[in-house]
Every structure is written in C-alpha cells, then in structure tokens.
N, C-alpha and C positions, 0 to 999 in steps of 0.2 A: 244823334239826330235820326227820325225817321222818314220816310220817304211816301212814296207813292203806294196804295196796296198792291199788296202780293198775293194776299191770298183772302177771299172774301166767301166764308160761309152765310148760305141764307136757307133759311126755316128747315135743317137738317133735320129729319127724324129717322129713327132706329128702334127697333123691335127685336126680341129676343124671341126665338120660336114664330110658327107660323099657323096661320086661323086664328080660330077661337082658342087657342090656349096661349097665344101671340104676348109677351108684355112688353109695354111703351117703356125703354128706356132713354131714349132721348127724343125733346119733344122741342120742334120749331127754332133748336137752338140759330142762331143769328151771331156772327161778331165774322169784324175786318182785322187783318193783321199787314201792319205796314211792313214797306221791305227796314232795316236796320233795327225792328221794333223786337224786346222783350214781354210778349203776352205770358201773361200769368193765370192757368186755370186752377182756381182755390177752393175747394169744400172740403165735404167728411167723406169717408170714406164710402164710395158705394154711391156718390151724388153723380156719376154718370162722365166727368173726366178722362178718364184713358177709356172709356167708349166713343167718347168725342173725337177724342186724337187719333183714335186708329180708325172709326168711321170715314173723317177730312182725307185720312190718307191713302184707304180703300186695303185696309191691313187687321179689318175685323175679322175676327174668324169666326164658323158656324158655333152656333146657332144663332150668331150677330146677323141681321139684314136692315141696312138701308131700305128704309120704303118712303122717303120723299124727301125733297130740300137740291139744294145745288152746291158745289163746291168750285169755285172758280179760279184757277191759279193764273196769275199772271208771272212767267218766267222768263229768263233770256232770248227763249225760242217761241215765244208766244201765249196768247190765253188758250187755257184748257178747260172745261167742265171735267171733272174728276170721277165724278161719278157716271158720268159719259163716256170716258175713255176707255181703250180697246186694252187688251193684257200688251201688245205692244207700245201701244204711247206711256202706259204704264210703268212696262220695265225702261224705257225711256226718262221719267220723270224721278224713278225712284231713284234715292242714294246720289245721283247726279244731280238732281235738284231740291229733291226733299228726302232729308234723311232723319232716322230714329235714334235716340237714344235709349234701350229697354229700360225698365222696372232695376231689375236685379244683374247687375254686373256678374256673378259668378254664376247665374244659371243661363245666360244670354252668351257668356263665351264658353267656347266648345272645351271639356275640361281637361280632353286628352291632344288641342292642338297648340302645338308652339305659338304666341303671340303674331311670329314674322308671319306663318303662314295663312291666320285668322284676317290680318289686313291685304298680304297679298293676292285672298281668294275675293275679296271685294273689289278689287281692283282689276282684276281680271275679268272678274262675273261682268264687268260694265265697262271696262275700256280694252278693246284688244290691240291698240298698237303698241303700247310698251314693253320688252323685253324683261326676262326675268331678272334679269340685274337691276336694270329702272325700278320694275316695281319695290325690289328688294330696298333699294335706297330711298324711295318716297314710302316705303313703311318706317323704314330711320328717320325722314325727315320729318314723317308725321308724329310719332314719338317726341323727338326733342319740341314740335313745335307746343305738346302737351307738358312737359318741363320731367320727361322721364329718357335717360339715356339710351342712346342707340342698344347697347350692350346687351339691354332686357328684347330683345325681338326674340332670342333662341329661350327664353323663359316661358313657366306652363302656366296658367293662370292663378296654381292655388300658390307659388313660388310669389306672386306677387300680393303687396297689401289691399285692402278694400278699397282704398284711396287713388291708388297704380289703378287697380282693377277699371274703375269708373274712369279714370283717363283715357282707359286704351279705350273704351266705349266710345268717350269724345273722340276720338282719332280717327274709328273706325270710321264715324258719321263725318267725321269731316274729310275722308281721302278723294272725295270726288268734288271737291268746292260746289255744295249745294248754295242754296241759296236761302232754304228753311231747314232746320233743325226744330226735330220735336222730340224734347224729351221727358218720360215718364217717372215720374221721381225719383229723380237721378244722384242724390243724395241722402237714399231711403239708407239707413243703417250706420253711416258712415257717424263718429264724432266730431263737434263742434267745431273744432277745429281745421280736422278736412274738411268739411263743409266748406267751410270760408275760403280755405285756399283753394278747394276746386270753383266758386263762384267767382270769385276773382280772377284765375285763369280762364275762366268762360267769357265773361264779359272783356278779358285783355282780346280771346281772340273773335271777338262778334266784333270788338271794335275795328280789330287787326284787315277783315276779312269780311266785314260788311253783312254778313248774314241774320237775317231774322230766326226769332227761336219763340216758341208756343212750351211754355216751363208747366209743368201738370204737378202738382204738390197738394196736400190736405194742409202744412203747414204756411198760415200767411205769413209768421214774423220772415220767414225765408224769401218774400215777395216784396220785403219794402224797401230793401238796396239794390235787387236784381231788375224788378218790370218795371218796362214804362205804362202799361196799362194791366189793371187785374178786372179777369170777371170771375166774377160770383156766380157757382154749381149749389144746386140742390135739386135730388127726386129726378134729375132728367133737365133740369129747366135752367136757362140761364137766365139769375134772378135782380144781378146789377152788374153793370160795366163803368169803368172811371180810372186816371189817370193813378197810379198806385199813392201816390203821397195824400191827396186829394182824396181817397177810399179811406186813408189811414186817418184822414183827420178828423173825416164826416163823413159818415156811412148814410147812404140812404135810403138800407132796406134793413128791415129787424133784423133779418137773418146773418149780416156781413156786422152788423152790430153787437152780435150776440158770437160771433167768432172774434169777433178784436176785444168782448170782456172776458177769453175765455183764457187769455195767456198773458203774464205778466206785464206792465210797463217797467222798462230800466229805469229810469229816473222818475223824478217828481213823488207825491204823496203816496204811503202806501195806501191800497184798496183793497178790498175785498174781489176776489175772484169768484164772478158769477157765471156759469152755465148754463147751456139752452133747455130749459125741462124736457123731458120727454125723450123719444127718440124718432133718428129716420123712418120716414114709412117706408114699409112693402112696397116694390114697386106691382109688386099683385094685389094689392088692397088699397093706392093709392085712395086719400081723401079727395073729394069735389071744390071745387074754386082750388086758391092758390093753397098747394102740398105744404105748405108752412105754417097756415093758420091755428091746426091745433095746438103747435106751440110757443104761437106769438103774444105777448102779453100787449100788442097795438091790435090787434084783431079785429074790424068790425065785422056786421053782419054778411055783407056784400062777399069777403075773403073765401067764406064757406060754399059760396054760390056759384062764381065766376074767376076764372084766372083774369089779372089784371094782365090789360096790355103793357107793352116795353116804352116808356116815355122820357122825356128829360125833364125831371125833378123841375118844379118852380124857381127859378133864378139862381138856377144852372147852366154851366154851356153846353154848347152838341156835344162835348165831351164827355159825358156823365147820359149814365142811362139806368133806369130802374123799373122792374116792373112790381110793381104794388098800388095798393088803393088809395095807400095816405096820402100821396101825391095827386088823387083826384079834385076836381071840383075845386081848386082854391082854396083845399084844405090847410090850415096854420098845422104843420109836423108836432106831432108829440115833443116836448123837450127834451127826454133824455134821449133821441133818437138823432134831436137838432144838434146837441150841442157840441162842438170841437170837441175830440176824443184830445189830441196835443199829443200825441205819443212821440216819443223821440229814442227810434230802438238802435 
C-alpha cells in the first residue's frame, strides 16, 4: 500500500557545463513518489535517469548543475526543498532519510576494507551515540537482515559473490532506517537468478520497513513484479508515467511502446521482435518538438515543432500520464499503439 507523498519533484532541470557550451540534460522533469511506493525509472541508456536520481538527491557531481525546478521531501522531521538546503540540513537528510544504492557493487565498496568496517563507518559518519560494540552488532544485524551471515562482516569484498556484494550495498542503505532508498541499477550484472532473489529480498524488506524506493534500470521486464508505478526517460524528458501493470498492458506513448516490443513475451503467440529504428540523439544536437519524433512511425507534423505537454490520455485516470500529441484534440490513438499489449511476464 502506498501513502501520502514523500517526495515531489517539479520541472527539475539539469545542465552539463556552463554558458554557452552548457548541455540540457534533464528538462522540466515532474513526478511524486508516495511514502511505501516502488517508483520505476525506465529508458536506454544515456535517457537522463541516474542524472535524475543523483540531481532529487543533490549527489550530482561537477560538471552536473541544477539550474531550475524544486525538490520537496516531506520526512519524519518535516518538509525540505532540497535544492534549497544548506550542506547541514543536507548531511542531516542523507543515509538517515534518503539513502543510495550505487551502480556497481564492487567499485562502490572500498576494496581494501573489511565489510564490518565499511557499515560501521556509515554509522558512525551519521549517528554518534552508539558505542563501538553497538555499532559492531547492528552491522551483524544489518547483514542477516539482508539473508547473509553475521560471519562475513570480517570478509573483503572480492571474498564475496556479486549477489553478497549487492546485498551489503542494501544494508549499507538501510543502516540508518531511511525513509527513501534510491537505487541505481542495482542488479546491473548480476544472473537471472540473483536477480530475483535479490528483488524479492527488497521488496520482503520495503514491506518489513515501510520504506519507499525510486529503482533506475534500462531494463522494464525487471519493473513489472517490482513498481507500483514506472515512468518513462528519453533525451532528458519524462515522456509517460502510469501504474506499472497498466504501462504493461497499454502504453500510451510510442516510445514506452517500442520498449515493451523490444523484449520477448513469456507466454502467448510467438512474435516477431521489433526495434525502435534509429538511435538516441545527441544531447548536443537535440531535434526540435518532441526528441522522439525522428523515430516515431505515429509522427505528425506538429511532433517536429513543439514538445507536447504532460496530459492524461482520453479516458484515462489522474493515474496515467503522457506527454505526446496523439492524445491531443480528441484524437482516435493509432491501433497498434491502442491495443492491450496482454503480456504476462
């Protein structure tokens, strides 16, 4: 079940470099994350996702700059603008209320420090009343609550699997009961396998522990057991937002349409596996109107002109959101864009 929001970005932007050699890489992004909610950020690679997530969190580094939009966290201890906030309210909010999960588990933990000592410096770094014993045993307890034995705390990172690895990550994020976890493809490498049992063990302890999480992946089949809501990245721009089962069955922008024909269905008829032509643009050559239209086969004239505003689809709920033009005017959707995908992964 999800709750009240917790955290509400509005018309975030982000530039790379500064003046005139400045490039837009995230433009006007907009989306709410409720508190117990699974957000799902989905594109291709390079659509502007872990800029998003480390921008909301103020963990971009140079030559990343905020240059407009709001981030508003509402936490235990009150609402904050984030990008408002002082490096004190900051070190405040961090890991005690919003915490990371990196990219790469083996180059995020230090590869010459013991496990124990990697959790008990985060603990320290942010809470000083517990004693070095305390801490020592809420690193134990953080461990078995990720389903890995006390034992391994005096282990070096490479002693442990890919799968270990990515848990002690959870762990670390969770030693301070934040309240958001954001994690960066946090199941980048791992096999199918681990995969599932580390989602599994995530969602056991979001239930456990109440916490919201913002999941950053290129892969969506990995988004349709985990989120309660996915939005769709491309070029900087968030291009639809929708309940994730509800994405999966009817898409309703080419783009999030052209990612669900791009990887197999389990069940039902086979199909031909089709591809989005072309490629991502430049974020230094961006095209004019919406960044998607040179490769849209729904295209009209207007696409090339004008970025479409963010709306809710014709006989949709406030739940569903898209920004494209087919949804203008009382336009009847193309068919193959209309029709139930059915997928059932």
């Amino acid at each position: 079940m999800t709750g009240e929001p917790i955290l509400e970005v509005r018309d975030l932007c982000v530039d790379y470099g500064l003046g005139d050699r400045a490039v837009r890489a995230i433009t006007d992004a907009s989306l709410t994350l409720r508190r117990g909610e699974v957000l799902g950020l989905a594109g291709e690679s390079g659509s502007g996702k872990s800029t998003l997530a480390y921008a909301l969190t103020r963990l971009l580094r140079a030559p990343g700059v905020i240059t407009g939009g709001e981030v508003r966290f509402h936490g235990r201890d009150g609402s904050l603008d984030l990008l408002a906030a002082d490096a004190a309210e900051l070190r405040r909010v961090r890991w005690n209320q919003i915490s990371v999960v990196f990219q790469s588990a083996m180059h995020a933990l230090n590869p010459v420090a013991r496990i124990d000592a990697q959790l008990t410096d985060a603990l320290r770094a942010h809470r000083a009343g517990p004693t070095a014993a305390q801490r020592t045993e809420r690193a134990a307890e953080l461990l078995r609550l990720v389903g890995i034995s006390a034992d391994r705390l005096h282990s070096y990172p490479h002693e442990l699997s890919g799968g270990m690895r990515q848990r002690v990550m959870i762990a670390m994020a969770l030693a301070l009961d934040p309240e958001i976890v954001v994690m960066d493809e946090p199941t980048t490498a791992l096999d199918v396998v681990t995969q599932r049992e580390i989602l599994t063990e995530l969602l056991r302890l979001k239930d456990a522990l109440g916490f919201a999480i913002v999941f950053i992946t290129h892969d969506l089949s990995l988004l349709v057991e985990l989120a309660d809501t996915i939005a769709i990245m491309y070029a900087g721009r968030l291009l639809e937002r929708a309940p994730a089962r509800a994405l999966f069955e009817g898409p309703r922008h080419p783009y999030t349409a052209g990612l669900l024909d791009s990887f197999p269905a389990l069940h039902g008829e086979r199909v031909r596996m089709e591809g989005i032509p072309g490629s991502p643009p430049a974020l230094t050559a961006l095209p004019t109107g919406c960044s998607f239209h040179p490769r849209c086969a729904f295209a009209l004239e207007r696409c090339a002109v004008d970025f479409p505003p963010t709306t809710v689809p014709a006989g949709d709920s406030a739940g569903r959101l898209a920004a494209c033009w087919l949804h203008g005017g009382g336009r009847e959707l193309p068919a193959p864009l209309a029709r139930s995908l059915g997928r059932n992964l």
